[in-house]
N, CA and C atoms as a LAMMPS dump frame, in Angstrom:
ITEM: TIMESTEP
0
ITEM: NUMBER OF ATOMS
354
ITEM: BOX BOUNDS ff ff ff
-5.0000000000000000e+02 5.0000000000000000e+02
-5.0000000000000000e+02 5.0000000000000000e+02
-5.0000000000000000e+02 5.0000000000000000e+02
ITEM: ATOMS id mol type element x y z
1 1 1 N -389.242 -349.3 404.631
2 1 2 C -390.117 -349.412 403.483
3 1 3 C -390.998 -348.181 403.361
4 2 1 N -391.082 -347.707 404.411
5 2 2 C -392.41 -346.77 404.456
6 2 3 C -391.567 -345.472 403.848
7 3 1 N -390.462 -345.602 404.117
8 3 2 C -389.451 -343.898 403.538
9 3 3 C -389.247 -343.977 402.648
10 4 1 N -389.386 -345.222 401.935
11 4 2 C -389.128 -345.568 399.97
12 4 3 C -390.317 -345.638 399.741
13 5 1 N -391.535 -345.351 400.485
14 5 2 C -392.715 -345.144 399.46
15 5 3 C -393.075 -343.435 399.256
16 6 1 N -392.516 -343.117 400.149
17 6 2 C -392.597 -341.853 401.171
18 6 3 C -392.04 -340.923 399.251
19 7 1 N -390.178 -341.357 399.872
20 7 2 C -389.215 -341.132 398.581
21 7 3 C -390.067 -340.829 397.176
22 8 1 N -390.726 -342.265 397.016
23 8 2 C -390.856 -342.461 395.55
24 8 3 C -392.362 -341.718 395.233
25 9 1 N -392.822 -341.287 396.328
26 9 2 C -394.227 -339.999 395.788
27 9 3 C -393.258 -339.068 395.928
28 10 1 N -392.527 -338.748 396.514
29 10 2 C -392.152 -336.998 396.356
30 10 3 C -391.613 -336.84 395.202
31 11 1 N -390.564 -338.082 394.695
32 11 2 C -389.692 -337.842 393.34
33 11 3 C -390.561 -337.841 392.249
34 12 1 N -391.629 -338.7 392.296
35 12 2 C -392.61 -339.304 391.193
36 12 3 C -394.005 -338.727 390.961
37 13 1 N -393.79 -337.354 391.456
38 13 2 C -394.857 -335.964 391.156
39 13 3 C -395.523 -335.812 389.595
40 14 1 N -394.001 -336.151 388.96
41 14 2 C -394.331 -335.786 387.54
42 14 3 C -395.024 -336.739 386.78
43 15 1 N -395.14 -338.369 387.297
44 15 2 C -396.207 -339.277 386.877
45 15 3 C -397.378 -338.506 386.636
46 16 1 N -397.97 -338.381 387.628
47 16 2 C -399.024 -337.575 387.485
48 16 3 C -399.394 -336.632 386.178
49 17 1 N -398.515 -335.951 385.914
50 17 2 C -398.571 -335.425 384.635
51 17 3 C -398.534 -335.857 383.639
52 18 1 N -398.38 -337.056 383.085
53 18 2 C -397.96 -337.341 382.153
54 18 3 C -398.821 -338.13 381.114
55 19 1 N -400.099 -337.544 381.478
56 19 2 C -401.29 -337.901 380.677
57 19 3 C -401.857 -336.491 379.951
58 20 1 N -403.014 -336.974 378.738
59 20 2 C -403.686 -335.788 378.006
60 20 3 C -404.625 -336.037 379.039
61 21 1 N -405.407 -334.721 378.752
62 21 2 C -406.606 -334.665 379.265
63 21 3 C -407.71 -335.431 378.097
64 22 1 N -408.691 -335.95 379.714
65 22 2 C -409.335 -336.838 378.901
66 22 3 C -410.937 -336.624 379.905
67 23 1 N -412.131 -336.733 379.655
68 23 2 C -413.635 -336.865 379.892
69 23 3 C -413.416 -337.322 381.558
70 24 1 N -414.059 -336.122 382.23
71 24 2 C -414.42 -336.921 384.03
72 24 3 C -415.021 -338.025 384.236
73 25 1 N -414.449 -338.965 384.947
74 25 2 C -414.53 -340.447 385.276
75 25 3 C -414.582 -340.423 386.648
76 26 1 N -414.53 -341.623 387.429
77 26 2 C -414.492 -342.062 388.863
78 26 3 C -412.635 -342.305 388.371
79 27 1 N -411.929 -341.738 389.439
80 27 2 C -410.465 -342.77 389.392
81 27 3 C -410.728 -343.938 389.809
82 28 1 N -409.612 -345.15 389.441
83 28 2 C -409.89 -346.054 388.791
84 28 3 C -408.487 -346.81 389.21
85 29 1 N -407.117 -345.316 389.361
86 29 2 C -406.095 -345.598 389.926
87 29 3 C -405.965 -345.267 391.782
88 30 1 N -405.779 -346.495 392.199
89 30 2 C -405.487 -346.551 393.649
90 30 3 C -403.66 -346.202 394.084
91 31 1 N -403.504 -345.449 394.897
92 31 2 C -401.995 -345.27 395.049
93 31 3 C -401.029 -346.311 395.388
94 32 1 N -401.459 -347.072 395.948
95 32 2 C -400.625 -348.567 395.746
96 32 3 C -400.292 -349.091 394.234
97 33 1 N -401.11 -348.943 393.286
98 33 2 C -400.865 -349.146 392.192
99 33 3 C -400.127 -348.061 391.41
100 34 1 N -400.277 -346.566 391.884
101 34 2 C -399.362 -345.768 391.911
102 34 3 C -397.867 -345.951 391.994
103 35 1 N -397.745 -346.312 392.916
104 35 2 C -396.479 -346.68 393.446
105 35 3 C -395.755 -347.994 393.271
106 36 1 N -396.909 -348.841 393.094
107 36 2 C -396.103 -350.407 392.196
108 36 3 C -395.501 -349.779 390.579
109 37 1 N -396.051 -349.183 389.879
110 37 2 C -395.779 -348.471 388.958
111 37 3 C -394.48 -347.859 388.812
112 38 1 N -393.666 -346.953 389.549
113 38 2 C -392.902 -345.833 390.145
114 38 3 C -391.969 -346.666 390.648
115 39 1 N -392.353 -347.465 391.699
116 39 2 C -391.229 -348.728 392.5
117 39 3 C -389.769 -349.039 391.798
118 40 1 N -389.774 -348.937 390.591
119 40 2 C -388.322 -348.821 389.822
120 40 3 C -387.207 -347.578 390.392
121 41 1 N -388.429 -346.636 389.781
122 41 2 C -387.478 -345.382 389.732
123 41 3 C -387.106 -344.257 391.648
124 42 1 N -387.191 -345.116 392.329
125 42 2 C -386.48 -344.99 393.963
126 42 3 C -384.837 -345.072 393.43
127 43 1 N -384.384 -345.756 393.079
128 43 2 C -383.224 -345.782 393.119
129 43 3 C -382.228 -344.341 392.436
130 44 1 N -382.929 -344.435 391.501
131 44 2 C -382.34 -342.909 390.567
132 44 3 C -382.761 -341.872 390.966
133 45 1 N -383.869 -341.591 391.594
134 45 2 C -384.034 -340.598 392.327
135 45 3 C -383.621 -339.818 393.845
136 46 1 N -382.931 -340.872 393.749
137 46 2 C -382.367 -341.013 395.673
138 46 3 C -380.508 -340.854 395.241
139 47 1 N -380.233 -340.828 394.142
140 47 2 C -379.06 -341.124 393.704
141 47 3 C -378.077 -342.458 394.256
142 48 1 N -378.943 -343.49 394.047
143 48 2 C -378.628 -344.68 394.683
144 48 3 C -378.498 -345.637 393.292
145 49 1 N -378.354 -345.345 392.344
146 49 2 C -378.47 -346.674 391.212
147 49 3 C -378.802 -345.691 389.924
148 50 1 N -379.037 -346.638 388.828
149 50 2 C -379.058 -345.661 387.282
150 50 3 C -380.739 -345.652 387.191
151 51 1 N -381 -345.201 386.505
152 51 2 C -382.724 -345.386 385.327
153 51 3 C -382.771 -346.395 385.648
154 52 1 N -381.907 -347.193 384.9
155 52 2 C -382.757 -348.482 384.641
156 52 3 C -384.091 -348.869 384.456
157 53 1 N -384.67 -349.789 384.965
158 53 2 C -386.12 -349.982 384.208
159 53 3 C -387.485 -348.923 384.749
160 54 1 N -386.936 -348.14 385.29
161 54 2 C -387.887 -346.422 385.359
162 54 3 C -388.713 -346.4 384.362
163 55 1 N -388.126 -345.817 383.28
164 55 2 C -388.804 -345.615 382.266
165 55 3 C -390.377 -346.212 381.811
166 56 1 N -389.813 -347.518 382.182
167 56 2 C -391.248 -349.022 382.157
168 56 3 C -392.17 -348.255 382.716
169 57 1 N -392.177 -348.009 383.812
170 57 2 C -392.893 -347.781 384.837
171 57 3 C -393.59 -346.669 384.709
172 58 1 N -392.927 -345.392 384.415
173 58 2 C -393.434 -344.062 384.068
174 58 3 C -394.118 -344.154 382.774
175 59 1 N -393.953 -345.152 381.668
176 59 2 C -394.799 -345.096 380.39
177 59 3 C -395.8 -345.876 381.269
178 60 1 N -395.434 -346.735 381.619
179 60 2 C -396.577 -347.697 382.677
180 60 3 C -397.876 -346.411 382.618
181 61 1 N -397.634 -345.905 383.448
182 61 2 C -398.261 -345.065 384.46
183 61 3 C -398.965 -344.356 383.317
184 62 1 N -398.156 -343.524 382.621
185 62 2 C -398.616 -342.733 381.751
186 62 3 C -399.722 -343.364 380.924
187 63 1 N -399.881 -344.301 380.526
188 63 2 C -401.033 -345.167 379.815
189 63 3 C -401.969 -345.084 380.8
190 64 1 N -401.833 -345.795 381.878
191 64 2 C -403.06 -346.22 382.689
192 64 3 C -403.67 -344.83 383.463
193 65 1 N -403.11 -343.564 383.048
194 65 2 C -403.609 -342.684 383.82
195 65 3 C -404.292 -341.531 382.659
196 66 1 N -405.671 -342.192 382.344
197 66 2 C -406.375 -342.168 380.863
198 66 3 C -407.432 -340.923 381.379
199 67 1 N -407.726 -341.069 382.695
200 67 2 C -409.042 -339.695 382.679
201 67 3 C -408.347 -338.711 383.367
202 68 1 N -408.876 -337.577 384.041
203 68 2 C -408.523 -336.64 384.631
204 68 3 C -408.856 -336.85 386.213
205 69 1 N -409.816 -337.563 386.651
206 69 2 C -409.995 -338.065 387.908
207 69 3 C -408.507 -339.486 388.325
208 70 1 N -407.963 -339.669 387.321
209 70 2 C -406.992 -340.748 387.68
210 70 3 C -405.651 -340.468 387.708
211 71 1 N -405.352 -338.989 387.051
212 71 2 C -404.105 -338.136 387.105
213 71 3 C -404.302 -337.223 388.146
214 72 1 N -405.61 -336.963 388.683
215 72 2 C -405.542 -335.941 390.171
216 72 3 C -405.151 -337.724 391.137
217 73 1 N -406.01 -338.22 391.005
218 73 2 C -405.763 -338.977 392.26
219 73 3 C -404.228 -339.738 392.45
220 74 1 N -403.639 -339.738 391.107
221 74 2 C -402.015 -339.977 391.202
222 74 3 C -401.677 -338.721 391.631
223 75 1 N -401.509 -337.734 391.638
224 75 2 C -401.388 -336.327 391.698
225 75 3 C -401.138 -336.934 393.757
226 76 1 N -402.378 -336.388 394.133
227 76 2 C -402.705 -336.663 395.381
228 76 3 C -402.025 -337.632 396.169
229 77 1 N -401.976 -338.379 395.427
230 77 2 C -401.141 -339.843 395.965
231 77 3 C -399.813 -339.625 396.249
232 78 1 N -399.019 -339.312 395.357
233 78 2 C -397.817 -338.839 395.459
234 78 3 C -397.793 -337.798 396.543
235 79 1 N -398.265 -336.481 396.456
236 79 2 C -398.045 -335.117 397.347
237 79 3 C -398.228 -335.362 398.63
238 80 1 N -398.981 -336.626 399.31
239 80 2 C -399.714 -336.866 400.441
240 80 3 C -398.696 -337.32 401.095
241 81 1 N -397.758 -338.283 400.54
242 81 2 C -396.05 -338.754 400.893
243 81 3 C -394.939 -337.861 400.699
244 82 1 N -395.157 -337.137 400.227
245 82 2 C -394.418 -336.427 400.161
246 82 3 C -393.555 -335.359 400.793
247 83 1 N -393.963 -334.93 401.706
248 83 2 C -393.4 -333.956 402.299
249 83 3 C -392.626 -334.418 403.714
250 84 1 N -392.606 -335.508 404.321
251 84 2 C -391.803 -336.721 404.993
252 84 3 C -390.652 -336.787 404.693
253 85 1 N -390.227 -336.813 403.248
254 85 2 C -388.749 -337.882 403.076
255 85 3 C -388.431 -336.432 402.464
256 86 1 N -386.777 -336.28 402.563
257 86 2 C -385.77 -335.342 402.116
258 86 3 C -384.616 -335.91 401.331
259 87 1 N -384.553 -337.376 400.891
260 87 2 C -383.541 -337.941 400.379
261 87 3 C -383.795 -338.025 398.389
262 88 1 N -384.614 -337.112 398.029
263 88 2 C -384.847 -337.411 396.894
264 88 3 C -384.297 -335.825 395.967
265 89 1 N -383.751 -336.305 395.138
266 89 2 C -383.338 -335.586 394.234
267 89 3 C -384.701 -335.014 393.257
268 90 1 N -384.907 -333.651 393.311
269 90 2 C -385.672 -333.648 392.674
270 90 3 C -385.916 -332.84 391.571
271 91 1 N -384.492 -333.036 391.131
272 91 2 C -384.32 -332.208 389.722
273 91 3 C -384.226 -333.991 388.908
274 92 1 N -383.669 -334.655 389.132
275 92 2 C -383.929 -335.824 388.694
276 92 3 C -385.586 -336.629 388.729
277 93 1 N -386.357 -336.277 389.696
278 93 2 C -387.396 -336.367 389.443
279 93 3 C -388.195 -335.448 388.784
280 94 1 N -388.119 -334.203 388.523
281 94 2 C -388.446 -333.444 387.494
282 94 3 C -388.124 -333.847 386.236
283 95 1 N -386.86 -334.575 385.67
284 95 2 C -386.752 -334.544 384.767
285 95 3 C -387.044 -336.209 384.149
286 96 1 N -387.599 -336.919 384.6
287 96 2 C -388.037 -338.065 384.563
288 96 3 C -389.025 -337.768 383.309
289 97 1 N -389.923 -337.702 383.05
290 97 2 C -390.759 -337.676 381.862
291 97 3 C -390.115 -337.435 381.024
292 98 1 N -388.876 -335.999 380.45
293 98 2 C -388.115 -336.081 379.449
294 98 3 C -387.018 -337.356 379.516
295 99 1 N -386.613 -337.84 380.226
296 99 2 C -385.802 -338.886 380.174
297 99 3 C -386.122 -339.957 379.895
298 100 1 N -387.938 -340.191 380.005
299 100 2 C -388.499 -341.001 379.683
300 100 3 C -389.061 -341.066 378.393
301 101 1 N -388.807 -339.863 377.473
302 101 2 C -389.697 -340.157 376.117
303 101 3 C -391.213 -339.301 376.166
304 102 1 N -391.484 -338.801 377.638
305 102 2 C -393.39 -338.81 377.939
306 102 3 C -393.339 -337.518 377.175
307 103 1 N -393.626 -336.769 376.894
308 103 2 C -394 -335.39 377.018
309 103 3 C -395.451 -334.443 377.488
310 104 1 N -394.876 -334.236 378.647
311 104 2 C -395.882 -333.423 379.502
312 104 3 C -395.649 -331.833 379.264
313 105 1 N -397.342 -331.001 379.597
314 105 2 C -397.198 -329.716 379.693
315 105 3 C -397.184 -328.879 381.085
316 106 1 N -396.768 -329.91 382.008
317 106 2 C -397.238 -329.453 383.128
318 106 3 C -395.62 -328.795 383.869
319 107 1 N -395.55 -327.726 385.103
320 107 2 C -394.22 -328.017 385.459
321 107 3 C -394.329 -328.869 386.615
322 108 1 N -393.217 -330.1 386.943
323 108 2 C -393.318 -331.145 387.705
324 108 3 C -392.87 -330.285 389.041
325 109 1 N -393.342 -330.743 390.365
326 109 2 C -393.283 -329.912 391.283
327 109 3 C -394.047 -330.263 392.591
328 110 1 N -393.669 -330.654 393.761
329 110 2 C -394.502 -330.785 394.968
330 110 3 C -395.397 -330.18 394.999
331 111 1 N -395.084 -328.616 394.855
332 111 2 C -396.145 -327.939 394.726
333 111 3 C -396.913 -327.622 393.9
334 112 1 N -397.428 -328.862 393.07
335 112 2 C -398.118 -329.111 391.692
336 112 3 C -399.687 -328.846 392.187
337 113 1 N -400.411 -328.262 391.781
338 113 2 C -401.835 -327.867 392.646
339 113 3 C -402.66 -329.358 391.74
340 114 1 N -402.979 -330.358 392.328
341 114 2 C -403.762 -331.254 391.645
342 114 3 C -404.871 -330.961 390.88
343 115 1 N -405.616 -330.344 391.787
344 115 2 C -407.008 -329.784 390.912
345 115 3 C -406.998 -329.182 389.767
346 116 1 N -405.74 -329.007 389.405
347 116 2 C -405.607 -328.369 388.202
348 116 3 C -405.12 -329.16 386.722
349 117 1 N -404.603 -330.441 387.51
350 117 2 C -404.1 -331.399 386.905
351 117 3 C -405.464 -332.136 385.618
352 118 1 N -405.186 -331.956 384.722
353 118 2 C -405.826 -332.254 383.912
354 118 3 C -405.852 -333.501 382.762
C-alpha cells in the first residue's frame, strides 16, 4: 500500500497544477485527501489498467485546490513520495491534465519547484 501511495504522488505531480491562482490562505488540503483524490489514477500510471475514472479525481482535485497555499501543499505532498517508487510512467502522468480536460500553465515534473506553484 505504501508503494501505491508512494506511485500515485510521483505520477500525480501535475494535480498540483491544475488550479488558477488565487489570494494566500492557510491550506486547507491535507495529503491524504490528496491522494484519496488521485487513488483512481495508480492504475494508468503504472501501466496497469486504462483512465478510467482518473479524470473524476483530477477535476476532483482541481476544484478543491482553490488558493495557492493548497496547490503548494498538494505540490509538496506529492514530491515528498515521490522519489521512492520507480514504477510510474511519467509521461502518462504528465499528460494527465490534458487527458483530463484541466488546462494548466505549469510544466508537470518531479522537479516542479512548489514555491513557485501558484
Amino acid at each position: 500500500m505504501a508503494s501505491m501511495t508512494k506511485a500515485l504522488c510521483v505520477a500525480l505531480v501535475a494535480a498540483v497544477l491544475v488550479a488558477s491562482a488565487a489570494p494566500a490562505a492557510e491550506a486547507a488540503l491535507g495529503c491524504g485527501q490528496v491522494i484519496s483524490y488521485l487513488r483512481s489514477c495508480l492504475p494508468y500510471v503504472t501501466n496497469r489498467g486504462p483512465l478510467g475514472g482518473c479524470c473524476g479525481g483530477v477535476k476532483s482535485l482541481y476544484s478543491a485546490a482553490k488558493t495557492t497555499p493548497d496547490r503548494q501543499a498538494t505540490c509538496t505532498c506529492l514530491k515528498s513520495l515521490a522519489g521512492s517508487y520507480s514504477g510510474v510512467n511519467l509521461n502518462k502522468a504528465a499528460g494527465l491534465p490534458k487527458q483530463c480536460g484541466v488546462n494548466i500553465p505549469y510544466k508537470i515534473s518531479p522537479s516542479t519547484d512548489c514555491a513557485k506553484v501558484r
